[in-house]
LUMNU-395695 format. One record per residue: x, y, z of N, C-alpha, C, O in turn; residue in three letters. Coordinates in steps of 0.05 Angstrom, whole numbers, plus 5000, padded with zeros to 4 digits. Example, Ala and Ser with C-alpha at 12.3 -4.5 7.8 and 13.67 -1.06 7.14 Angstrom:
# LUMNU-395695
526448865156524649105156526449345156528549345169Ala525749555142527349795143525850015157526850235161Ser
END
This chain:
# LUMNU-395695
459167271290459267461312459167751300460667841283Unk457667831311456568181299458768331314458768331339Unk461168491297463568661306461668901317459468951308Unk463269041341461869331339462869621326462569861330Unk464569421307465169751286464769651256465069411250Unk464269801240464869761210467469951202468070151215Unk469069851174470670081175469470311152467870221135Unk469970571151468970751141468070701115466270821104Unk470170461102470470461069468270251064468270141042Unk466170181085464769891078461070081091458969971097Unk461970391091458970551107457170651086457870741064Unk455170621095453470881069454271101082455171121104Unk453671281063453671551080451471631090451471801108Unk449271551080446271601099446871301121446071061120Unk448771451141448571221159446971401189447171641195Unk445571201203444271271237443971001244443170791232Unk444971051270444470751288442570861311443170761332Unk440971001313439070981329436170991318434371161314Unk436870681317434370421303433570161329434969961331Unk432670181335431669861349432969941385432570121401Unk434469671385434769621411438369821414440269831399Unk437969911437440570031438441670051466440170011485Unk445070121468445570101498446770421503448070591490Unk446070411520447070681540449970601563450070411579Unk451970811555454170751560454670911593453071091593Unk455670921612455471071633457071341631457871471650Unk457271391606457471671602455971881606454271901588Unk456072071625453672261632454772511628453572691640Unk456872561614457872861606456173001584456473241578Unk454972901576453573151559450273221573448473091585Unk450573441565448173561576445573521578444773571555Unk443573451591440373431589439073711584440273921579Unk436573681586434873911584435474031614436674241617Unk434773911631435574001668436974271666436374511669Unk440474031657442574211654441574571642441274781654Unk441374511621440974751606438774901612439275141607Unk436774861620435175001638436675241659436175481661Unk438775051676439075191700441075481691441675671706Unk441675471670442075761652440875941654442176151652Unk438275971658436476171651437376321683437776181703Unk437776621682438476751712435376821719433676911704Unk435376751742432776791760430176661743428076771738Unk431276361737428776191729427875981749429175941769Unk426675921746425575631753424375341737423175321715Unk424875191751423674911723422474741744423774651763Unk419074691740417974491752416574291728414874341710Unk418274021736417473761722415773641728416073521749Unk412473601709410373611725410973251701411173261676Unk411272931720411572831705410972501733409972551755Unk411572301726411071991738413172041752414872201746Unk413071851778415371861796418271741788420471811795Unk417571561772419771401754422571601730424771551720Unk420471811730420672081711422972251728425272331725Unk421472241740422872461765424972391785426172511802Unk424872171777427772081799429572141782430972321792Unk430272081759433372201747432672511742434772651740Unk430572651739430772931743431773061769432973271769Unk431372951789431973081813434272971824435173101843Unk435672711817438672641818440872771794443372771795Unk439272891774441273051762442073311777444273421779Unk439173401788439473641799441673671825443673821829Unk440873531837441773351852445273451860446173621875Unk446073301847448773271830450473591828452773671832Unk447773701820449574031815449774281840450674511843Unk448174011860449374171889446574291891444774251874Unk446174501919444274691937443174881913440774911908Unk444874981901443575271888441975141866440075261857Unk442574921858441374841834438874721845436974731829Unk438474581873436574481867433774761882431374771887Unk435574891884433675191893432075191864429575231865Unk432775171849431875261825429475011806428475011783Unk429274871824427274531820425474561832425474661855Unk423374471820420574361840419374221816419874291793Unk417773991821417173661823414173721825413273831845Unk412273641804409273471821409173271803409973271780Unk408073081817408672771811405472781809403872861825Unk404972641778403672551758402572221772404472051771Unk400572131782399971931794397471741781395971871767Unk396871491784395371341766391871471773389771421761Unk392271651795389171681804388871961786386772041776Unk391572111783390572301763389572351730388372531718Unk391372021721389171931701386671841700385371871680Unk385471681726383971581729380471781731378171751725Unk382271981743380472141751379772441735378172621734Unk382272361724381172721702382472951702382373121683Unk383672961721384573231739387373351734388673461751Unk388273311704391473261706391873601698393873721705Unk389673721683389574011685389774111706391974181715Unk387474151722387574201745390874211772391874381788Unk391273921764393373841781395973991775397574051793Unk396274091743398874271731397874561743399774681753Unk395874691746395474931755395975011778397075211785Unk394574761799394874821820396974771834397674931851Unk398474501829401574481824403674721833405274751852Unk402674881807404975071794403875251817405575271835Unk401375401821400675601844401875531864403675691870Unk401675331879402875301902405775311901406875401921Unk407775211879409575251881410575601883411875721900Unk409575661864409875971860409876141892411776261901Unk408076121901406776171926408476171950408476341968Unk410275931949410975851972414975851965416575811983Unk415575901938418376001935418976231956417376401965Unk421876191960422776391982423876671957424576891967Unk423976651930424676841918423576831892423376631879Unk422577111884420577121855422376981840424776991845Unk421076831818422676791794421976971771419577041772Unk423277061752422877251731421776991699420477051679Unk422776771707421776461684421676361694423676301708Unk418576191698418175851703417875631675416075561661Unk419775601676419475291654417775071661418374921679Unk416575061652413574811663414674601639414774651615Unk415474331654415474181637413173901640412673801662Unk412173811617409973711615411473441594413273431577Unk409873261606410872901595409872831588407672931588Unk410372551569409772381548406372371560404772451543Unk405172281586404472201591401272471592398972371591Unk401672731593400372951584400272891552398072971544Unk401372811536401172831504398572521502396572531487Unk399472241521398072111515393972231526391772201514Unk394572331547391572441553390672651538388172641538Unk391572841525391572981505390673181520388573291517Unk392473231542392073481562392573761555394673871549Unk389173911557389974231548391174371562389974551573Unk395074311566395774451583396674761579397574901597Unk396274881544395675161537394075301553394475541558Unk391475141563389375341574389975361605388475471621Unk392975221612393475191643395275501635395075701650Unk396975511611398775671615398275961609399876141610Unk394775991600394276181599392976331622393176571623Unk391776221639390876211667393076391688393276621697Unk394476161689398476201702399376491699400776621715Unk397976591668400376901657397377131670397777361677Unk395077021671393377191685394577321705395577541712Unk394077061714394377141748397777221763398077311785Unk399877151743402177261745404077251730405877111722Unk402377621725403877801695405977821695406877841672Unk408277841717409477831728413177631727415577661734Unk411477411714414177211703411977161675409577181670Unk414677081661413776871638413976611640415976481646Unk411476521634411376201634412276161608411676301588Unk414675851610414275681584414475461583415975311597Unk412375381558411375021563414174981548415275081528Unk414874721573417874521551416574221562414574151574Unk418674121551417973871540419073661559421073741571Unk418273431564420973241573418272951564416372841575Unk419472951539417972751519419772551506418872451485Unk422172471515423272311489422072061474423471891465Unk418972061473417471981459416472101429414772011414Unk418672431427418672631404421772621398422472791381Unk423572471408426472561402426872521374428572641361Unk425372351366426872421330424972601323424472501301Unk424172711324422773061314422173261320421373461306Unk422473231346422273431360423273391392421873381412Unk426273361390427573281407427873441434428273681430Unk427773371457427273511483429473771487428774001494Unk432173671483434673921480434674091469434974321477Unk434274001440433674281416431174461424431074711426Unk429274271426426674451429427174611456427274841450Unk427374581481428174801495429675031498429675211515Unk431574961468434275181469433175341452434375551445Unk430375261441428875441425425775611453425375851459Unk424375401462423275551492423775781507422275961512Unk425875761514427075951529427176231526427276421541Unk427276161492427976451480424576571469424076761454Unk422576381482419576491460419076741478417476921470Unk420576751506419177051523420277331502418977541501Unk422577271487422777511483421077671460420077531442Unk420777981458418678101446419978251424422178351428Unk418478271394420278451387420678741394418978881404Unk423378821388423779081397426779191378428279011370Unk427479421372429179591354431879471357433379441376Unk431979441340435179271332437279441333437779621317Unk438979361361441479581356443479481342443979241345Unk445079661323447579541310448979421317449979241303Unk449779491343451579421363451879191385453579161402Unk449479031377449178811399448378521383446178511372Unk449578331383448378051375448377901394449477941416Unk446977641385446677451407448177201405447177051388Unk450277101417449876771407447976601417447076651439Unk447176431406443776241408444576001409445775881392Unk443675871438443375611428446575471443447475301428Unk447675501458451075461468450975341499449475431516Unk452475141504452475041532454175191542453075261563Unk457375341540459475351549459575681540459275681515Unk459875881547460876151537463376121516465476001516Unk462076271501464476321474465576571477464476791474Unk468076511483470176791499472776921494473277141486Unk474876631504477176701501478576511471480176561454Unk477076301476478076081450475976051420475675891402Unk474876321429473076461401473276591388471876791388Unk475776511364475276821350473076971345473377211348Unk470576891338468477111332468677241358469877451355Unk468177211378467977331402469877541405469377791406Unk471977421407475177751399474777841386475678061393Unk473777871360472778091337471178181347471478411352Unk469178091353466878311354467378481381467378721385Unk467878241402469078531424470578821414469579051415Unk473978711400475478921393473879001371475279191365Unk472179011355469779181347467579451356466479631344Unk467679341387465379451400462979421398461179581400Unk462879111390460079041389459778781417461278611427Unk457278881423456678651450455578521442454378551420Unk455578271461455178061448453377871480453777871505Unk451977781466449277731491448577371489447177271472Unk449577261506450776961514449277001540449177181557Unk447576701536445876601552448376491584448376521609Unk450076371564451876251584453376411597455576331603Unk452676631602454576911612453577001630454977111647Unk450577021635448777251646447877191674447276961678Unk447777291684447377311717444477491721443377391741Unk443577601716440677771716439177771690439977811667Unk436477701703434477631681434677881655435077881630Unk434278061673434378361646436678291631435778251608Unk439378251632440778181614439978061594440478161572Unk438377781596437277641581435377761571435177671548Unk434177881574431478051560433278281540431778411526Unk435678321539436978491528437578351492438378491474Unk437078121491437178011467435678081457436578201437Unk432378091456430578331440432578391425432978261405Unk434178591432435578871421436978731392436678821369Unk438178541397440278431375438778461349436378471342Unk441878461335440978571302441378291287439878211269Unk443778141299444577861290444677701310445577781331Unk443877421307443777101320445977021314446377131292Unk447976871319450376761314449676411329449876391354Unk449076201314449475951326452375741313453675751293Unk452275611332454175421330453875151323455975041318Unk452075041322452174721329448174691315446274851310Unk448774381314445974351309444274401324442074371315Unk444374471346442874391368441574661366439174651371Unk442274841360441575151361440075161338438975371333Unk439674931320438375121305434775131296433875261277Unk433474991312431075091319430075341335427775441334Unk431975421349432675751362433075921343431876121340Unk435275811327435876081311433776141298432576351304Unk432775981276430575951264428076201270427376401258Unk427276041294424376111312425376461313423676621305Unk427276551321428376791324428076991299427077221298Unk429476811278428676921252426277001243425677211232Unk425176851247421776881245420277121264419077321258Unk420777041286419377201304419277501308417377661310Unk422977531306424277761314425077921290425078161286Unk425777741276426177951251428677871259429977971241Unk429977791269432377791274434477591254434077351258Unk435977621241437777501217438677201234439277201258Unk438777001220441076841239443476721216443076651193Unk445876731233448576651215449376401226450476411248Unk449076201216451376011224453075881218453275721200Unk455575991243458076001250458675681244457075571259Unk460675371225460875301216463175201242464675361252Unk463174931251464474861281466774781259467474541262Unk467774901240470174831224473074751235473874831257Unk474474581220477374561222478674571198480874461194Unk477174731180478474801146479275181148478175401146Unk481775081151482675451155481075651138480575881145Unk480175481109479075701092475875751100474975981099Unk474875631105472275581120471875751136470175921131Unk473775761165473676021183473076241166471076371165Unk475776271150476576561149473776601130472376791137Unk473176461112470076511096467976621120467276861120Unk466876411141465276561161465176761168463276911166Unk468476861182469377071207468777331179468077561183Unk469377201150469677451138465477551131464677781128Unk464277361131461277471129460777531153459377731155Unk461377451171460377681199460977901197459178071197Unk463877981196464178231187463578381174463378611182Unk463178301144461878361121458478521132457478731123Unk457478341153454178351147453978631176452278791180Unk455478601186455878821213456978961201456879191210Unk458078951183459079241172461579401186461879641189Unk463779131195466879251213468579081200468078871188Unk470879211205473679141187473278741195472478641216Unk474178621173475078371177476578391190477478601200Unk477578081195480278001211482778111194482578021171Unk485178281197486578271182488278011171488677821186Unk489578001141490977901140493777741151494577501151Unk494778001163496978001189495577821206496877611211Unk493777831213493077631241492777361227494277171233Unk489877341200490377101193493176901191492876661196Unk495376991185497476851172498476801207498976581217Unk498777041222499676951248498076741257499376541253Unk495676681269494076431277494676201258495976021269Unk494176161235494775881220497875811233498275591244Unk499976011230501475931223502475821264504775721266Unk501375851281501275821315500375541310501675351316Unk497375511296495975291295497975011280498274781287Unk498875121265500474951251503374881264504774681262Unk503575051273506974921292505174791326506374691345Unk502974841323502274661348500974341351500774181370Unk500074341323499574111320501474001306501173751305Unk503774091291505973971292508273821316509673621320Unk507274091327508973981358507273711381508073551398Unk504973761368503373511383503673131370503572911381Unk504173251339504073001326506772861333506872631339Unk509273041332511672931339511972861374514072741381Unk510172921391510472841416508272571419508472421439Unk506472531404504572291406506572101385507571911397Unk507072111366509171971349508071741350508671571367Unk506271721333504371561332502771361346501971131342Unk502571531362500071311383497471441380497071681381Unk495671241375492471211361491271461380491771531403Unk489571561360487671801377484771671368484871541346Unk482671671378479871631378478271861382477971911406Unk477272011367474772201371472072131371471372001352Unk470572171387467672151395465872451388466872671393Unk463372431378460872631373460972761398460873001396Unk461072681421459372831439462073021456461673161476Unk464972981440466673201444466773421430467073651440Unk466473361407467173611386464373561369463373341371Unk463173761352460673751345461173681315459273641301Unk463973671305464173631275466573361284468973401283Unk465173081294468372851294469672821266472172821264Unk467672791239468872731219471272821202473272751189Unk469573091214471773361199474273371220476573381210Unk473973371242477373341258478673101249480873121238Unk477172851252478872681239479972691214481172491206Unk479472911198480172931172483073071179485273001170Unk482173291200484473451200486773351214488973431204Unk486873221232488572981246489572831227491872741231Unk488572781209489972551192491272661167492972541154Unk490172921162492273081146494473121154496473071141Unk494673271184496773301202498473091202500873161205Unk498072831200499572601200500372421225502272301233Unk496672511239495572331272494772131260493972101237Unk495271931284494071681266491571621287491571501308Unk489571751274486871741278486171441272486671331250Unk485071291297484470951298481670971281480770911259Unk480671111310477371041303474571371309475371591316Unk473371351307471771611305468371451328467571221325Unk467571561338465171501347461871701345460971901358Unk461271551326458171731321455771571319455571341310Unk453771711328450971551324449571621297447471491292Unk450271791282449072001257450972101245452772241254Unk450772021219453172241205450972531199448972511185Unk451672751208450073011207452573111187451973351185Unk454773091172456673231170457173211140456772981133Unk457873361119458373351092458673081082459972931096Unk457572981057458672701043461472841029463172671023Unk462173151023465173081016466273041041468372921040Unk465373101066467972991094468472751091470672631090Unk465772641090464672341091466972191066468572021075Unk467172241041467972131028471672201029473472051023Unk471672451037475172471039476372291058478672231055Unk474672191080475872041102475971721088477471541095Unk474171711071474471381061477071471047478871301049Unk477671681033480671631014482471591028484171421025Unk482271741045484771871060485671551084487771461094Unk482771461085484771251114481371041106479371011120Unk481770971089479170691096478770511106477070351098Unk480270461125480770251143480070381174480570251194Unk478970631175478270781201475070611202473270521187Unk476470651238474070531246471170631254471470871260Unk469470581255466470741263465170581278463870381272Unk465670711306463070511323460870721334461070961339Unk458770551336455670751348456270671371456470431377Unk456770881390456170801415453370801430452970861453Unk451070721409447770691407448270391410447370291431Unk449970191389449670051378448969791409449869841431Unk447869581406447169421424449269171424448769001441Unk451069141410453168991403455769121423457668981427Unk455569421437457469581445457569461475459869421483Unk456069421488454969211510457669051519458869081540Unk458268891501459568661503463068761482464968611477Unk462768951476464869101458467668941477467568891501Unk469368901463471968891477473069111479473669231458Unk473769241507474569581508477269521514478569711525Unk478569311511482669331509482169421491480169441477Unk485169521492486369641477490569591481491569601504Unk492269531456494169471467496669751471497069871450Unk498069831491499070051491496970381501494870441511Unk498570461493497170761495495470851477495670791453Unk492971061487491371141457491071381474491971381497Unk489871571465490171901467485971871455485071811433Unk484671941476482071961461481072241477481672351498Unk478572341449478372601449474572541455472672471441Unk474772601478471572521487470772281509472272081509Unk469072281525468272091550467871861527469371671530Unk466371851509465071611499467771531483467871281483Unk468971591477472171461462473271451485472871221493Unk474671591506475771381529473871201541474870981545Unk472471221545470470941557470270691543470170471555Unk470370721516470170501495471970391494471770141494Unk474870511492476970481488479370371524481670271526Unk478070421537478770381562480770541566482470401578Unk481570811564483370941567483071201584481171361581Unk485671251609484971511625486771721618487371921633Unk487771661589488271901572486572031551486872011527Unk484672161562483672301542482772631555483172731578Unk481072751527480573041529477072971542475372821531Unk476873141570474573151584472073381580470773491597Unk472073411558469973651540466573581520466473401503Unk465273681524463673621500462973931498463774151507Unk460673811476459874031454461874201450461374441455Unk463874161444466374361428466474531458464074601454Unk466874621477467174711502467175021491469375121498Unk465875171480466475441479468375561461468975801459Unk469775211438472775401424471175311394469975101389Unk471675581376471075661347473075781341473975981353Unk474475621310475975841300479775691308480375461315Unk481075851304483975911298483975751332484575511336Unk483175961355484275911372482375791389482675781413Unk479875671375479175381389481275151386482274991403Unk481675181362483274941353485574981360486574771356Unk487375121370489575171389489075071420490674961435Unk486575141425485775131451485674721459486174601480Unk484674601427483674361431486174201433486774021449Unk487574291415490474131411492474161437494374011438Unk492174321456493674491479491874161502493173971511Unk489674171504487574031513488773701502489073521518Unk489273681477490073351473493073271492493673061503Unk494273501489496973491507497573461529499173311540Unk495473671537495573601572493673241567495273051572Unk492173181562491373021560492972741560492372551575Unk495072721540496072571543498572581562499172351569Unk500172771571501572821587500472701621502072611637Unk497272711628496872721648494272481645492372451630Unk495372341668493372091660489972221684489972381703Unk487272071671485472221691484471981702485571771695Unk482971971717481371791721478471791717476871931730Unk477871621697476271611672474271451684472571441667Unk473571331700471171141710470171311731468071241741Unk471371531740469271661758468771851737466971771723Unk469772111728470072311712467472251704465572311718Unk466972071671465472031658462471931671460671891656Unk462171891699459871891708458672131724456572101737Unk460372391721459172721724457672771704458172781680Unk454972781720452372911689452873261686452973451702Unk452873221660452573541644456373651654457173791673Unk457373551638460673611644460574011651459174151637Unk461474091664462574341673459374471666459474661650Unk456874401675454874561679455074741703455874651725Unk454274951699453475161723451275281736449975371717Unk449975341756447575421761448275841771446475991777Unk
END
């Protein structure tokens, strides 16, 4: 009988389980392309794709209520439009009529184009050059909804890079950077964000902006700041394009790590570091709070999952330094250092690792005996538990007082039971339109 975990001390470290046949869990908290689309202020996204296509596009939309689906329009891709030739045609004229008949200009239309345009080898460049003729007016941009490219050119990344191709270069003010690439605003549980505010440097977040010009205000930035993998075909493309530098900010839980980052931002902007005084104050908050957490769980099992925190290995490192008794970890990819990789075999090799890809997860036994404390939809779901933290992609916290913010988050967590079988079937957890 095929288990659905191995324990850490029996893994390669070039490990991926999305190989072959796999199961999908009814977890819908993390974000689609949809979701992140409906970011853009005064955009639009029409999914020019099979009807089969378009039904979970327009039930995601769906989902996020009236204003969101203001922001959708649909042409359905049909067997006579292969048959017949016309699939150019059909994206132009499509998109005109939609344009046409909106009750409000859009300033971006996202045209997304399917597997099923890549198999006809549809010139839909010469649709999108046509489109900017006739209305100079918005920027068109081709995105994707192909996961027939997800291992290389994956639909999420590549649009968090799209979005940003309207902008032009233009004079770099000292005074303004961007973060790139983020589902959740980085604010109050960001240190970079409190520095550079009490700096006087602005700071230009997709996830913030309410009017298109705002967004056109990134031009200006002198520095890119990303977070996560996901950003970094954005950052990149930016670098290139714009001239624009990109730094990336390190989703750390190694105190020295931060303060290394927070201290090259500063460094490269050219404003006082964090002081000392503050450093020693935050560690030392962080450290009497996850002290105070470990002695109120007193050892009952915690489970971390990928699609809560963007670094599981490295928390579980830091949990188990703390002296949590971290059960099990859930990832489809180790993306994360072989020393994380290898300190977690010293430190506890008997931790467990399940893919929640894995096709064996199906039939997983999800008891569990007693209480467990899990940090992510896909670790309470696995685990059968309605104690856990209801967050992905790290929710907006970097730094000292993410990790205050997260441990504050495991507490209420376990203090307050949720109900975990509806929760975990909200697509794109705390998206906004």
């Amino acid at each position: 009988m095929n288990t659905p975990y191995q324990l850490i001390r029996d893994m390669p470290y070039r490990y991926n389980a999305d190989i072959g046949l796999a199961y999908s869990s009814p977890c819908r908290g993390v974000w689609n392309i949809v979701h992140y689309g409906t970011l853009v202020p005064q955009g639009h996204q029409i999914f020019v794709c099979p009807t089969s296509c378009l039904r979970g596009v327009v039930l995601t939309t769906a989902e996020m209520g009236r204003e969101a689906m203001k922001k959708l329009s649909t042409i359905t891709v049909g067997e006579d439009n292969i048959l017949n030739g016309d699939m150019e045609e059909q994206l132009l004229h499509g998109t005109e009529k939609i344009i046409n008949t909106l009750h409000e200009r859009p300033r971006m239309v996202m045209i997304f184009t399917s597997c099923i345009h890549h198999f006809m080898a549809v010139n839909y460049q010469r649709v999108y050059r046509i489109l900017r003729k006739e209305y100079p007016d918005i920027d068109f941009i081709d995105c994707y909804m192909d996961p027939i490219m997800r291992r290389t050119a994956p639909p999420d990344p590549s649009l968090r890079r799209q979005v940003l191709r309207v902008l032009k270069p233009a004079e770099h003010d000292s005074h303004r950077v961007s973060f790139v690439g983020n589902c959740y605003p980085m604010t109050e549980y960001c240190d970079l964000y409190v520095h550079l505010k009490r700096n006087g440097i602005e700071v230009s977040d997709l996830t913030t902006m309410k009017k298109y010009d705002e967004f056109k205000l990134m031009e200006q930035s002198c520095l890119n700041f990303t977070f996560n993998n996901a950003a970094a075909m954005a950052g990149r493309d930016l670098s290139i394009r714009l001239k624009q530098p990109e730094m990336k900010m390190r989703p750390t839980y190694f105190y020295d790590d931060i303060d290394a980052d927070m201290q090259n931002a500063s460094e490269t902007l050219q404003i006082p570091d964090v002081s000392d005084e503050e450093k020693a104050r935050l560690r030392k908050e962080t450290e009497e709070a996850a002290l105070r957490l470990r002695e109120k769980l007193n050892g009952v099992p915690v489970s971390v999952d990928y699609t809560a925190v963007v670094r599981p290995l490295e928390f579980a490192v830091y949990l188990l330094e703390h002296g949590f008794n971290v059960e099990s970890v859930l990832i489809d990819v180790i993306t994360e250092s072989e020393e994380v990789f290898r300190k977690l075999v010293e430190i506890k090799p008997d931790l467990k690792v399940y893919s929640s890809l894995g096709w064996n997860m199906r039939t997983a036994d999800r008891t569990h005996e007693g209480k467990i404390l899990a940090v992510g939809q896909k670790s309470a779901y696995f685990n059968n538990t309605n104690y856990f933290v209801n967050v992905v992609e790290n929710a907006g916290m970097y730094g000292y007082r993410g990790i205050l913010h997260l441990l504050g988050l495991m507490e209420e967590a376990f203090d307050s039971e949720k109900n975990m079988p509806v929760l975990i079937q909200e697509k794109g957890w705390g998206c906004r339109v």
